[in-house]
N, C-alpha and C positions, 0 to 999 in steps of 0.2 A: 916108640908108639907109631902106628901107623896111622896115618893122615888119611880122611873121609873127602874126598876129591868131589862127589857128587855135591858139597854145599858152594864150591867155589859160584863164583858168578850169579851167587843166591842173592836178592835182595834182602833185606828185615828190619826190622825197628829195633833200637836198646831198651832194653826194660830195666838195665843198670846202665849207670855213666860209663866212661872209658876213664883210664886218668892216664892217659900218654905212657912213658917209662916209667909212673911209680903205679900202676898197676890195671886190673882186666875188669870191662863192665861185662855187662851179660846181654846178648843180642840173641832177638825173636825172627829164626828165619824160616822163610817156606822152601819148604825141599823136601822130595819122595811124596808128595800129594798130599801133605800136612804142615803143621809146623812142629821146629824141635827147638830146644834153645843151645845155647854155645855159651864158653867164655870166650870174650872178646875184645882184641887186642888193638889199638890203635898209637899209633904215632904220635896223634894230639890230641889232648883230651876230649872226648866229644857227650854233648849232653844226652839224659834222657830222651827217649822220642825222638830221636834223631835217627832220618832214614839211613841205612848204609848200605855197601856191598862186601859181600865176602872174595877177600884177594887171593888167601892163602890160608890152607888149615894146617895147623900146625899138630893134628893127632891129639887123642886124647880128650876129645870135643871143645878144643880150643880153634877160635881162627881169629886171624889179621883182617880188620875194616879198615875202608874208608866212607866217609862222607857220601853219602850217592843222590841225584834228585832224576828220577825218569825222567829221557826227554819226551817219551810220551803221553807224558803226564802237560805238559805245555804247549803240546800241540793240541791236546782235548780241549784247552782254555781258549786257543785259536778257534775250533769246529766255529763257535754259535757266533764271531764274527762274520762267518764267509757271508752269511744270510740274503 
């Protein structure tokens, strides 16, 4: 299978769970100026709505997540202190 290299480094949301090694949730990523979805693979089980990043695609519109939270997305919650 040949592997889609442009979703690596994509962020997205799971709209299925992961469930570690016993098997694939399904993640909602933006890539190519849309969104598409993925099956999606993780290490540890990770819940619905849970933000991630795409590490690795493994072809076949499958990829490897992890866990992901923008850092800036923490510095926006900073901005309205500087005041």
């Amino acid at each position: 299978m040949v592997s889609d290299e442009a979703v690596v480094g994509c962020a997205g949301e799971l709209v299925l769970a992961t469930r570690g090694a016993a098997g694939a949730g399904e993640v909602l990523v933006r890539v190519r100026g849309g969104t598409e979805t993925f099956l999606a693979w993780s290490a540890e089980p990770l819940a619905r709505g849970t933000r991630v990043l795409v590490v690795t695609s493994r072809g076949g519109r499958q990829v490897d997540v992890i866990e992901w939270a923008d850092p800036l997305d923490a510095l926006a919650g900073d901005a309205g202190d500087a005041g």
